[in-house]
N, C-alpha and C positions, 0 to 999 in steps of 0.2 A: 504494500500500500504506500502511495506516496506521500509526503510530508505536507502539512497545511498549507507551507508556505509554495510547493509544487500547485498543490491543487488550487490556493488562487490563481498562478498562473493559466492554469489551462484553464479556468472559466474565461478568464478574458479572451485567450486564443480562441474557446470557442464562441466570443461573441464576433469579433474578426471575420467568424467563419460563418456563421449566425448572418451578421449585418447591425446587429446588437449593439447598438452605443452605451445601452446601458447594461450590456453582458458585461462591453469592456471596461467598464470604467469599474465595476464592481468588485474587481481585483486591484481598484488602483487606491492609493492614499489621497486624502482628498489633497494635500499641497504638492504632490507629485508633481518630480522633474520629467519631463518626455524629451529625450532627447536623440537627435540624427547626425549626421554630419554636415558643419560647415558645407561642405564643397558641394549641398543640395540648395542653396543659399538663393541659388541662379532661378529655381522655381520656388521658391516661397515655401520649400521642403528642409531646410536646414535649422539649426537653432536647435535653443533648447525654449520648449514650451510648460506653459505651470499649471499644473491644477488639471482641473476636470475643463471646467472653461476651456484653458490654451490646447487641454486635447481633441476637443471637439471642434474648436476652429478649424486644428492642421486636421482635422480627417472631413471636415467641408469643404477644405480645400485641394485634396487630394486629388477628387472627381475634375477638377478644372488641368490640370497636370497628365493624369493617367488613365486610361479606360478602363482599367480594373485591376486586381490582387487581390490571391489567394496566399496565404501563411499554411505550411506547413509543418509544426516544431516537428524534430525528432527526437533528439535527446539531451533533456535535462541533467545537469548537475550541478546539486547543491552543495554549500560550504557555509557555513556561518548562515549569516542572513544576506548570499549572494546566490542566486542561482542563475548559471550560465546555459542558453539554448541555442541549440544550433538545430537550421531548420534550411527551407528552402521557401522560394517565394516565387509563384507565376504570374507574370507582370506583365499587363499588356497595355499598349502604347492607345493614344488616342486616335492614331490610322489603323489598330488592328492587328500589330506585330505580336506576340507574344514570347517571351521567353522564361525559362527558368534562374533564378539567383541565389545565392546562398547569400546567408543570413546568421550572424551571432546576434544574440541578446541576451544585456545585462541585466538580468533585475539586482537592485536592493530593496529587500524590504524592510519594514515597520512595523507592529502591531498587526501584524499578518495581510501585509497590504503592501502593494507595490509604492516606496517612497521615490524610484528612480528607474527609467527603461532605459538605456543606452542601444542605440540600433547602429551597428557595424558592418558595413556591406562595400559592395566595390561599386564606388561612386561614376567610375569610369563607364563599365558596364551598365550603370543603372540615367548616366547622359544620353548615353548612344541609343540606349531603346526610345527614351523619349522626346530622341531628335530621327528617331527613323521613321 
């Protein structure tokens, strides 16, 4: 059985997966960091977002950027109050291209609640789909 702090995460992944804003966020700490890479900057995809608020923004504005994504974690590992996922993501462009991307993510959590997401991916790969 996995750990409480596992299994908030995969509520949220399967709100992700759901369409669930409020699957996702019900794994999240309400002051939650959400955070991406800089170098996503260039689409209004980078930063670090705060709260339930800044997460709901960057996922209204997602739809403007990409024509869809799927998350798929695979596997978890916890340590402390960090758990590391590595997963894969099918990312399709707003002409229709789709392809697959790997994905780590950081959680830390809080009182059994995600207080920080870190999304680490290949920014390179993730420009080019959205400029093909």
């Amino acid at each position: 059985m996995a750990s409480p702090n596992i299994e908030a995460i995969r509520a949220s992944y399967a709100g992700f997966r759901d369409r669930d804003i409020e699957g996702i966020l019900s794994g999240m700490h309400p002051d939650v960091e959400w955070v991406h890479p800089e170098g996503m900057a260039k689409y209004g995809l980078g930063g670090t977002k705060l709260g339930h608020a800044g997460i709901k923004e960057f996922l209204a504005h997602v739809p403007t950027v990409l024509g869809g994504m799927r998350l798929e974690p695979k596997e978890f590992i916890e340590q402390g109050d960090r758990i590391v996922v590595f997963g894969t993501r099918e990312v399709t462009s707003r002409r229709g291209t789709t392809v697959t991307l790997d994905f780590v993510h950081s959680w830390t959590m809080r009182d059994g609640k995600a207080a920080r997401m870190e999304d680490i991916f290949d920014t390179v790969a993730f420009h080019e789909l959205i400029e093909s």
